[in-house]
N, C-alpha and C positions, 0 to 999 in steps of 0.2 A: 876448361881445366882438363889437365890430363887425366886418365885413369892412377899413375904413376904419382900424381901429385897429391890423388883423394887423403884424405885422413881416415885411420883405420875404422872400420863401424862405423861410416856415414855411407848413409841414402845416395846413391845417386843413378842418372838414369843416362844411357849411352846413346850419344850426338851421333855418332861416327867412328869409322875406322879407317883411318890415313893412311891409303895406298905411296907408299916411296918410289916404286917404278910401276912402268906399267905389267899388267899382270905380275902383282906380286904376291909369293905365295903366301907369306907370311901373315896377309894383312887378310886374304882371301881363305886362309883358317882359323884365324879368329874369328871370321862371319859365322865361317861353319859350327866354331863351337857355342854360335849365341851370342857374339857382342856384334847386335846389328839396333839399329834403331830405336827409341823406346824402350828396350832390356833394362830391367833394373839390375844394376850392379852393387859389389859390395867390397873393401879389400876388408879380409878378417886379420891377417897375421901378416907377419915379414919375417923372413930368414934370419939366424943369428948373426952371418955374415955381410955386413953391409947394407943389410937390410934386405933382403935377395934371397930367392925369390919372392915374392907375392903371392899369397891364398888369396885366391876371388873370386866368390860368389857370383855369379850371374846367373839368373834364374835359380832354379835349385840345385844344380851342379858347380863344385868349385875346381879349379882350376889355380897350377900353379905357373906363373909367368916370370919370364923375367923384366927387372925395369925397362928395359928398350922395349920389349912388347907392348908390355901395358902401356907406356909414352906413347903409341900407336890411337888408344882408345882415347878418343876425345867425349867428356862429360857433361852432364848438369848436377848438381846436388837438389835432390828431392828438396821439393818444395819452395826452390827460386823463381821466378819469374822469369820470362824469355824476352830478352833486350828489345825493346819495340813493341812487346805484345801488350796489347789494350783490354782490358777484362770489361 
């Protein structure tokens, strides 16, 4: 799931962040700000406009993004299972 797709106030915890070229910068600042592996994330709010931008929690620093950004962060929602994984 996307970050952009999350529903607001749910759990979830970041897959990955989808590089679109190589060295891009885009994708290589979001790392910086903490959406790398493991990080639990959060979307609190959305913009009046369209829904635009995004509040999002990750770690204890929020951040505002826009939807193409966040569509960058790919997710899990806390407390799913990982497809194949055997407990």
């Amino acid at each position: 799931m996307k970050l952009s797709e999350l529903p607001r106030r749910t759990a979830a915890i970041v897959e990955r962040v989808e590089d679109t070229a190589p060295n891009d910068a885009i994708a290589r600042r979001l790392r910086e700000l903490g959406f790398v592996h493991g990080e639990r994330v959060e979307v609190m709010a959305a913009g009046p406009v369209s829904a635009e931008p995004l509040l999002v929690q990750v770690g204890f620093t929020r951040f505002a993004l826009r939807r193409n950004e966040a569509a960058r962060v790919s997710v899990l929602i806390e407390g799913t299972a990982v497809a194949g994984a055997i407990a």
